[in-house]
KOLTOR-278512 format. One line per field, with one value per residue (C-alpha): x, z, y; residue number from 1. Coordinates in Angstrom, 2 decimals, decimal comma, padded with zeros to 5 digits, always signed. Layout:
u: (X_...)
w: (Z_...)
v: (Y_...)
n: (NUM_...)
REM end
This chain:
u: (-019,32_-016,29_-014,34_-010,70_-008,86_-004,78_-002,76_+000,73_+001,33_+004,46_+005,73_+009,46_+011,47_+011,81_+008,10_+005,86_+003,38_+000,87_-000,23_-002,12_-005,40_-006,14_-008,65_-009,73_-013,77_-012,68_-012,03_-010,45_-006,99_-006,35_-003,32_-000,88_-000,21_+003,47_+003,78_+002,69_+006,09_+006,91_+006,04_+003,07_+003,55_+000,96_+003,03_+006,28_+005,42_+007,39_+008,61_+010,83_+013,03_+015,04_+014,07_+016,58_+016,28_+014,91_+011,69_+008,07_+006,08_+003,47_+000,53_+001,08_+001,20_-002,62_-003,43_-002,99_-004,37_-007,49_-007,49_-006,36_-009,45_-006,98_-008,62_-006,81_-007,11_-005,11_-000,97_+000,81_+004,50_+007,39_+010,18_+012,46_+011,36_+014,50_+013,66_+010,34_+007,41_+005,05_+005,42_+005,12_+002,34_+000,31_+001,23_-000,47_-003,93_-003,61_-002,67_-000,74_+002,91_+005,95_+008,94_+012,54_+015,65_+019,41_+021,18_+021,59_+021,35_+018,20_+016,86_+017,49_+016,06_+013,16_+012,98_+013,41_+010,61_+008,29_+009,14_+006,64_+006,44_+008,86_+008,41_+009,35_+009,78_+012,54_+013,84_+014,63_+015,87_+018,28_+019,39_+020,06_+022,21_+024,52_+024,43_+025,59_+028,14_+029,40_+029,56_+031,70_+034,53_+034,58_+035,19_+037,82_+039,32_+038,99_+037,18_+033,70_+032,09_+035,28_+036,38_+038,74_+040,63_+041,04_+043,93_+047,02_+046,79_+049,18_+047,90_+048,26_+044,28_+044,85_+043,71_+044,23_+040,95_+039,58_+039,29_+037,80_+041,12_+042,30_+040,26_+036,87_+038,09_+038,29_+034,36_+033,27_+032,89_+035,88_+035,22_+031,68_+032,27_+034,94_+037,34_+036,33_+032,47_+033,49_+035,48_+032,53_+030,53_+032,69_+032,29_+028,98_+028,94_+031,48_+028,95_+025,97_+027,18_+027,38_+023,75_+023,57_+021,28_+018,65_+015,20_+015,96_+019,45_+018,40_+016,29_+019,30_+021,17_+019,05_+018,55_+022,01_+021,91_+019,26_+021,55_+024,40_+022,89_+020,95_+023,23_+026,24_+027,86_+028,83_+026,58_+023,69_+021,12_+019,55_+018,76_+022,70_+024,72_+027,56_+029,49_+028,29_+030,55_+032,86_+032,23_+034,21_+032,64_+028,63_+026,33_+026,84_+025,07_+022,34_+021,41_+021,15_+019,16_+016,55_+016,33_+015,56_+012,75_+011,39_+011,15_+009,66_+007,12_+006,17_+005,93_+003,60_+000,85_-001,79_-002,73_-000,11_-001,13_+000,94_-000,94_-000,58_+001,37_+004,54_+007,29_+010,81_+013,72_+016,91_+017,77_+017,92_+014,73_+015,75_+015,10_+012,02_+010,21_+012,87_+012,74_+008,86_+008,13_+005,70_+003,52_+000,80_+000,70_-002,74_-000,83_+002,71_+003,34_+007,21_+009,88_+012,84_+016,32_+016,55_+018,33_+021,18_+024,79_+023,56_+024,85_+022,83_+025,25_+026,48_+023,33_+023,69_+027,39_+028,46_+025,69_+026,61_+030,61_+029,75_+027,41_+029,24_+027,10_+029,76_+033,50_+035,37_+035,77_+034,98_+031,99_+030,51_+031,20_+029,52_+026,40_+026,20_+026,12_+022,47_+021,03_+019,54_+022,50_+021,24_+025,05_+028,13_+029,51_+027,88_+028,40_+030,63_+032,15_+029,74_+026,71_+024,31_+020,88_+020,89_+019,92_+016,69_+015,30_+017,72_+013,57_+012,84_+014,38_+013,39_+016,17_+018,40_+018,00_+018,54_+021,60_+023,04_+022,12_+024,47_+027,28_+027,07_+026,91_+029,60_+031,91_+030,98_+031,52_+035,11_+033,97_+036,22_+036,73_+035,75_+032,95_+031,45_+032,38_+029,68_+027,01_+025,23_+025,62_+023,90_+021,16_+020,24_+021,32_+018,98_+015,57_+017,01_+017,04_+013,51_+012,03_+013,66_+012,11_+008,84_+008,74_+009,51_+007,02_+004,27_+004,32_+003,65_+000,91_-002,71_-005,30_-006,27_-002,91_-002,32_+000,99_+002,10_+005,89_+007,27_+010,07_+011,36_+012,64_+016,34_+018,82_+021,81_+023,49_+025,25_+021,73_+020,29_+016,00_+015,26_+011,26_+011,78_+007,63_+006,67_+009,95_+009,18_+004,90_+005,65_+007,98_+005,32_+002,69_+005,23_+005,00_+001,29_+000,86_-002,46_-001,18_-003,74_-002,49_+001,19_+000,12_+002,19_+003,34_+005,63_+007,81_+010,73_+014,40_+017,10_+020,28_+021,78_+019,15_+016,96_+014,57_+011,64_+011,41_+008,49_+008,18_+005,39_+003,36_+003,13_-000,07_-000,11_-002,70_-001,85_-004,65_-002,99)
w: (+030,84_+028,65_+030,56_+029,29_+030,09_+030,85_+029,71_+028,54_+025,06_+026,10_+028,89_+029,71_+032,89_+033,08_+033,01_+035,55_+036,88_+038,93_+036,31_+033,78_+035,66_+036,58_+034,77_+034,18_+033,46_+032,38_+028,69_+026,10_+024,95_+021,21_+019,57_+017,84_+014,26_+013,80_+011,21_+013,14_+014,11_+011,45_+012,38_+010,11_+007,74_+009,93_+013,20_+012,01_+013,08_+015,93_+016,46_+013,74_+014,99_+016,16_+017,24_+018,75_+016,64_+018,99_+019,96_+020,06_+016,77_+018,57_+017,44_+020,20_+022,79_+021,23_+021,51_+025,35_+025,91_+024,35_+026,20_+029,65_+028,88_+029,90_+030,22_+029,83_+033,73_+034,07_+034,72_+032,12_+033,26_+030,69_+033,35_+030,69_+028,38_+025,94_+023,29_+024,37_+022,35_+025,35_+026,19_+022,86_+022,17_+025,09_+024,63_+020,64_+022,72_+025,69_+028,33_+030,99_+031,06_+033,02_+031,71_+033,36_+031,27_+032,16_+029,05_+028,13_+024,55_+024,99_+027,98_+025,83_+022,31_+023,94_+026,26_+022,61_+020,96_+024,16_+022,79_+020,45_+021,42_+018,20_+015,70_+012,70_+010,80_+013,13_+013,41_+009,89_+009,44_+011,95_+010,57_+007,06_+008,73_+009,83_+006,97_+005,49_+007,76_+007,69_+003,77_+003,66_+006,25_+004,58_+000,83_+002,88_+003,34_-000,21_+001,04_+000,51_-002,57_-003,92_-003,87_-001,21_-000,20_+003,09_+005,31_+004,32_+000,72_-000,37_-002,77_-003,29_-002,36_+000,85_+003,98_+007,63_+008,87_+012,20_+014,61_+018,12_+019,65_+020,61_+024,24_+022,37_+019,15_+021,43_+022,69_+018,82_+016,52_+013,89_+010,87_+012,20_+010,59_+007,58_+008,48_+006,11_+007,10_+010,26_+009,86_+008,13_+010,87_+013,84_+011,99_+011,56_+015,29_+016,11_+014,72_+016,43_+019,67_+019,06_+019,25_+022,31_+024,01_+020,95_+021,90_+018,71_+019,48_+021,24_+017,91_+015,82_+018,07_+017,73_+013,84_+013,52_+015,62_+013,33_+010,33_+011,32_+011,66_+009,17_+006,31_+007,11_+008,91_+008,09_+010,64_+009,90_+011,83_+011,04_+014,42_+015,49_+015,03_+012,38_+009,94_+005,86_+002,97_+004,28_+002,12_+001,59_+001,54_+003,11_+002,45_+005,90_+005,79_+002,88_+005,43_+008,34_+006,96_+005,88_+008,91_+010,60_+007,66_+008,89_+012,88_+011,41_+009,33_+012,03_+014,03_+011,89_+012,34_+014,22_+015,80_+018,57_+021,85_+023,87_+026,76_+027,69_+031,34_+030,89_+033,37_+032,13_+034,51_+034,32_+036,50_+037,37_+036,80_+040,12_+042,14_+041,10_+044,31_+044,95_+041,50_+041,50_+044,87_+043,86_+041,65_+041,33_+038,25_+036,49_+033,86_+032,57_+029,63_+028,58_+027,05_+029,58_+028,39_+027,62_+028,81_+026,41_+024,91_+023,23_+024,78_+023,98_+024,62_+021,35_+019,24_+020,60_+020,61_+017,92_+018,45_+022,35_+021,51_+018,81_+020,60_+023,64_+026,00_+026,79_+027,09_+027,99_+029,18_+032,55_+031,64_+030,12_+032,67_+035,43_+032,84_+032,36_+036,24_+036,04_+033,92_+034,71_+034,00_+030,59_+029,43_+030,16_+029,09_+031,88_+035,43_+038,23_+041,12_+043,48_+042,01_+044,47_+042,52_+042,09_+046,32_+044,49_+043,32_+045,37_+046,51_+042,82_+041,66_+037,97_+037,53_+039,62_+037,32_+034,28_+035,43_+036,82_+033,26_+031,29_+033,64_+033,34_+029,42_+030,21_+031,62_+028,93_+025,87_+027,18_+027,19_+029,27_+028,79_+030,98_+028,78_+028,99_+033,17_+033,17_+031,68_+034,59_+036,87_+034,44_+034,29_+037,64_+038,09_+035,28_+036,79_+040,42_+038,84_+037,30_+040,38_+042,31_+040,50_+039,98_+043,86_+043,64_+041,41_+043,77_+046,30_+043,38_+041,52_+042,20_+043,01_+039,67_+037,58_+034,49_+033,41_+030,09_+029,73_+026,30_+026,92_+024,43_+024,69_+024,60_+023,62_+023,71_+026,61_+025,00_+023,44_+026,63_+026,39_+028,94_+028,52_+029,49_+029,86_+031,50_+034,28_+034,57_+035,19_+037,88_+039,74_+040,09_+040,39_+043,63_+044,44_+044,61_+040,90_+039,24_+036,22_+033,59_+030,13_+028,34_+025,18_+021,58_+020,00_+017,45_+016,33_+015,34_+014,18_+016,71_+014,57_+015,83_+016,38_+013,71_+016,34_+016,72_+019,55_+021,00_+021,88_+024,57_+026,04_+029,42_+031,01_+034,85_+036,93_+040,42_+042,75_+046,09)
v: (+038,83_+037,77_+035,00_+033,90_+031,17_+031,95_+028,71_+028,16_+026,37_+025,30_+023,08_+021,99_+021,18_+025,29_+025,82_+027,42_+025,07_+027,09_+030,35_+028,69_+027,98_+031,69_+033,66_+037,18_+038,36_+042,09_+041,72_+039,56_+039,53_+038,84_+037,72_+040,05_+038,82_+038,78_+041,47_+044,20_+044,78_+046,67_+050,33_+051,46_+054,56_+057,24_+056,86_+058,22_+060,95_+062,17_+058,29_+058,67_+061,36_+059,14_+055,70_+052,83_+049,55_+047,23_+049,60_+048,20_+049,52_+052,65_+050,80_+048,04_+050,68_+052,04_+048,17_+048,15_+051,85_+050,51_+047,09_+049,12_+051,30_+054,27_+057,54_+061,05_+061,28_+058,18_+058,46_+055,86_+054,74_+052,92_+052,46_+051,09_+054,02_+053,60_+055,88_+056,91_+055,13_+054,87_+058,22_+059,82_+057,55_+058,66_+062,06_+061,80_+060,42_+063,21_+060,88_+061,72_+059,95_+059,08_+057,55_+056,22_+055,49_+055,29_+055,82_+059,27_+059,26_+057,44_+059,83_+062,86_+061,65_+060,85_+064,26_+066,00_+063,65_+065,21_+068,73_+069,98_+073,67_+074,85_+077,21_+075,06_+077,95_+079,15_+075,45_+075,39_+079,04_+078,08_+074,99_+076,45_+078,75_+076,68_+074,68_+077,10_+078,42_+074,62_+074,33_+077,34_+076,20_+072,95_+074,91_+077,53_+074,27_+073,01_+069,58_+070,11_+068,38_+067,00_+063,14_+063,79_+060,37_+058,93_+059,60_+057,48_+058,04_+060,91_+062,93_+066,67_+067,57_+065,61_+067,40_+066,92_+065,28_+066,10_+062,90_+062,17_+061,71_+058,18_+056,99_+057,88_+056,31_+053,09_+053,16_+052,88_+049,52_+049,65_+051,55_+053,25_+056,21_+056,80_+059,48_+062,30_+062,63_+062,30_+065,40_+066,90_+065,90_+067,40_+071,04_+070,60_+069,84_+072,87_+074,61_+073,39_+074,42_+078,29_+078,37_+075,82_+078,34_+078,58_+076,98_+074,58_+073,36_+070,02_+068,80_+070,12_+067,95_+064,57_+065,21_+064,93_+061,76_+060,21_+061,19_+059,76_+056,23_+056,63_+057,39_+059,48_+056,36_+052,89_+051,08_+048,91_+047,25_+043,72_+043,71_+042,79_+046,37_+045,92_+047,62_+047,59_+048,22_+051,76_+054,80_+057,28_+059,79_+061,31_+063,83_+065,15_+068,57_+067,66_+064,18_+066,18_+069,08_+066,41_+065,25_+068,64_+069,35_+066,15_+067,26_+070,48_+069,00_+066,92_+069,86_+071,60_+068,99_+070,77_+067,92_+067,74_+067,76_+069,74_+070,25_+067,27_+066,52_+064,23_+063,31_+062,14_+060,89_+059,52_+056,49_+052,75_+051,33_+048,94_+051,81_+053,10_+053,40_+056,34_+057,59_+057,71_+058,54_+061,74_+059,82_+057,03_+055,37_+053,38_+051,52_+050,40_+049,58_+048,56_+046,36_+045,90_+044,49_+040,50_+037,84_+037,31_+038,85_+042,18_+045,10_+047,61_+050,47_+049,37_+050,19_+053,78_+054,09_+056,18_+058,89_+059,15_+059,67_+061,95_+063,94_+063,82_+061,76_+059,43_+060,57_+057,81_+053,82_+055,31_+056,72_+053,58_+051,54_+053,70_+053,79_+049,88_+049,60_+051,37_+048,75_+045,73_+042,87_+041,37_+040,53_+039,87_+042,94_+044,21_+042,36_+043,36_+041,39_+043,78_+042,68_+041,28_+041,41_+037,40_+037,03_+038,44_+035,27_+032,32_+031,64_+030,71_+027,05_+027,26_+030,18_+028,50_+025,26_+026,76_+028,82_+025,43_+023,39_+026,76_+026,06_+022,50_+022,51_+025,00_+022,80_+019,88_+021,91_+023,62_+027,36_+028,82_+032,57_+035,15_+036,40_+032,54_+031,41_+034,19_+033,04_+031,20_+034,06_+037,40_+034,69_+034,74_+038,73_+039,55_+037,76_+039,13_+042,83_+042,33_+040,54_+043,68_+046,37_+044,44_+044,55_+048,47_+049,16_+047,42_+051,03_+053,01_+051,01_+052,42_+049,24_+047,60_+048,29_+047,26_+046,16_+045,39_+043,53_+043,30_+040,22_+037,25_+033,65_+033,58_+030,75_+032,70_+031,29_+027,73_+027,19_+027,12_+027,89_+030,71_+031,26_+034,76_+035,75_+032,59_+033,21_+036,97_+035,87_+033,69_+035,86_+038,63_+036,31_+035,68_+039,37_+039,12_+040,68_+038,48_+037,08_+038,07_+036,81_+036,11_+037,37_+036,34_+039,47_+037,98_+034,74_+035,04_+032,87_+031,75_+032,46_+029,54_+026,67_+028,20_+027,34_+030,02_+032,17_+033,81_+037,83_+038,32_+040,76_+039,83_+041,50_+041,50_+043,24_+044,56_+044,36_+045,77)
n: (1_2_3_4_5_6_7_8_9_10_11_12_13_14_15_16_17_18_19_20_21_22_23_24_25_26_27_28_29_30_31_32_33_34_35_36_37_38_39_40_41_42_43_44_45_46_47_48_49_50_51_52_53_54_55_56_57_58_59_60_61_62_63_64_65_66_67_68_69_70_71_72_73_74_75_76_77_78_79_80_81_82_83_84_85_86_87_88_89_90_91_92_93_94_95_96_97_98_99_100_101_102_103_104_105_106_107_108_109_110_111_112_113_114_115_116_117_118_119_120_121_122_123_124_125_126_127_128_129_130_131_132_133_134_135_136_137_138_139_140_141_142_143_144_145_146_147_148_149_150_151_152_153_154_155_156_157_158_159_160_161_162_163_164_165_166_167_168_169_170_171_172_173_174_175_176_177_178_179_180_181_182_183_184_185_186_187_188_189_190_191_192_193_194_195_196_197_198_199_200_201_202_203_204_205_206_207_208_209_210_211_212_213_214_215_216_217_218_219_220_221_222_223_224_225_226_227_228_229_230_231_232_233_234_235_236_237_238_239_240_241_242_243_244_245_246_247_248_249_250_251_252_253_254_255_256_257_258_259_260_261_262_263_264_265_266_267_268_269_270_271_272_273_274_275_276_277_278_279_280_281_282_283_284_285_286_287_288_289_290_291_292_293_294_295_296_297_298_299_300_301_302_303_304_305_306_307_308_309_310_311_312_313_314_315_316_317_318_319_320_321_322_323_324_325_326_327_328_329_330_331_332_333_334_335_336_337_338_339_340_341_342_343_344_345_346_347_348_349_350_351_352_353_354_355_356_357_358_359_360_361_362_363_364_365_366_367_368_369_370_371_372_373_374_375_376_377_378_379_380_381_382_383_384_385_386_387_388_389_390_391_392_393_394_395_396_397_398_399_400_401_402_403_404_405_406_407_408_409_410_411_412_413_414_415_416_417_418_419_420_421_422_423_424_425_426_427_428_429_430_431_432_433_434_435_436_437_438_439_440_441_442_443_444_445_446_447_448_449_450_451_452_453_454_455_456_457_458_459_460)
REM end
């Protein structure tokens, strides 16, 4: 019988005190080396449809399978499922699978990544139809495959581009996409839609997605989203159409296993006793938001205008009140999900020492008077739907939480693993291991920060 020791290699005044003693005799965890972050060349498959920059590589959900000693009877959940590499992981190794997520661009790359019941054949036929169908309107209008300039320089080849129309010009970073493969982009899209009732028109849909991030836009990812030098011009048609022979490709593996049972809703994780009320669920295994200023609407942004997932400021706001409050950008006057943890001081002390360096250093703008409070709304969230989650557990869990340090409140250390063990250790969850998945560079400290996998067991 294999017996390991759970201890913390860190202390500070934020620390936990009372999870480092406990032990576990079912198996031993090993460290993750750093570099297995990067996603390894044999799982692109499927996973690389479309995948949102800050995903887990699929190999660390295989990791946990293995450890969980998950069996193809066994129901695996991701309740923060972004774009779905638990679920299409499991779905590879026939297990059954249930995933949550609240953004729909997220929710519906991920539904189309469970798809695999396409002819690829037809896929592509399809696709080179409307390729082609696209390529001729765009020579009718004597813009395709010519150096056309961008609007405001008059010149006798000048065209009038096609735009998204001023409110959903406003929801996207400056210069995302350059006006003329944008226009490209909006026939292509035009197009698209007449065969909205084809069984192939959502993965036409999401490998245009994938192209437009990937090359036909002026975004980059490093992991901040920003924009790189603007283009003029983009191989709209040619990037998407490689995109689409990837899907089928992918598609034509006989391996895929489609039999294989998977649930997929759209909602606010907090609630998940109400979401998941028809199931019972062996093992979780997920990476919910972190404690600092990234929006993550942002990542997805351009994609969800373009596509049509979000229409307008309205819109966005009434999606960022279904997350968990991880920034700023996101917290409302209403907001209540900080009673959550008033029971647990270390939160409470580190949300008072941002407000007091707060105060000391000046920062006064809205964004900053907020700092102290997304703190505790964030750990109140997590604590709620960590309590949630306890009614649809079966006895003997096994939870997996992918979570990282943060310092991006005024340089303020949030241990964000050690915080989130001791609150379910509080909710009667057994605190099994904090696991070090990688290190990586504060920005601004050039301090290192650890990502975690924080492995919880519920025992009921």
């Amino acid at each position: 019988m294999i017996r390991t020791t759970f201890h913390l290699e860190r202390k500070d005044e934020n620390t936990p005190s009372n999870i480092d003693k406990q032990t576990i005799d079912r198996f031993s965890f090993d460290n993750i080396a750093p570099s297995v972050n990067q996603i390894q060349e044999h799982d692109r498959i499927i996973h690389d449809w479309y995948r949102f920059v800050l995903s887990f590589p699929p190999h660390l959900v295989r990791y946990y399978l293995k450890k969980f000693r998950i069996t193809p009877d066994q129901v695996v959940l991701d309740p923060f499922c972004g774009t779905g590499t638990t679920l299409v992981e499991c779905k590879k190794n026939g297990i059954k699978n249930v995933g949550i997520e609240t953004h729909p661009m997220s929710h519906f790359a991920t539904r189309v990544k469970l798809d695999w019941d396409i002819d690829p054949k037809q896929l592509i036929a399809s696709s080179v139809d409307i390729a082609k169908k696209t390529e001729e309107d765009l020579i009718k209008q004597g813009i395709y495959d010519q150096p056309i300039p961008l609007l405001g320089e008059k010149t006798e080849t000048q065209v009038a581009l096609r735009s998204l129309g001023k409110e959903k010009s406003k929801l996207l970073i400056t210069n995302s996409i350059s006006p003329l493969p944008l226009h490209k982009t909006l026939h292509l899209l035009d197009n698209l839609k007449k065969h909205a009732g084809s069984r192939w028109y959502n993965h036409q849909l999401l490998a245009l997605a994938k192209a437009l991030v990937g090359s036909i836009s002026n975004l980059h990812f490093g992991p901040e989203v920003g924009v790189r030098k603007i283009k003029k011009d983009a191989a709209v048609i040619e990037s998407w159409l490689t995109e689409v022979r990837k899907m089928a490709s992918d598609l034509d593996d006989g391996n895929m296993k489609n039999e294989t049972e998977t649930f997929l809703y759209r909602g606010d994780s907090r609630e998940i006793e109400t979401i998941l009320n028809k199931h019972r669920i062996d093992a979780v295994i997920t990476s919910p938001p972190y404690p600092n200023e990234k929006d993550y609407t942002r990542t997805t942004r351009l994609e969800s205008v373009i596509l049509g997932f979000i229409q307008n400021m309205a819109e966005l706001r009434c999606l960022k009140k279904n997350f968990i409050r991880s920034n700023t950008r996101g917290v409302y006057k209403e907001d209540d999900d900080d009673q959550w943890i008033l029971d647990y001081q270390p939160i409470l002390n580190i949300a008072d020492e941002i407000e007091k360096r707060r105060i000391e250093l000046g920062k006064n703008s809205g964004f900053e008077r907020q700092y102290a409070r997304v703190t505790k709304l964030y750990f109140g969230g997590i604590k709620k739907h960590l309590a949630g989650l306890r009614n649809i557990l079966n006895k003997g869990a096994y939870l997996a939480y992918v979570v990282g340090d943060q310092a991006s409140y005024l340089r303020v250390m949030i241990r964000t693993g050690e915080h989130l063990a001791e609150i379910a250790h509080s909710l009667g969850y057994e605190t099994v291991s904090i696991d070090l998945f990688r290190e990586r560079i504060a920005t601004g400290t050039k301090n290192f920060l650890r990502e975690e996998v924080v492995v919880l067991r519920w025992n009921g």
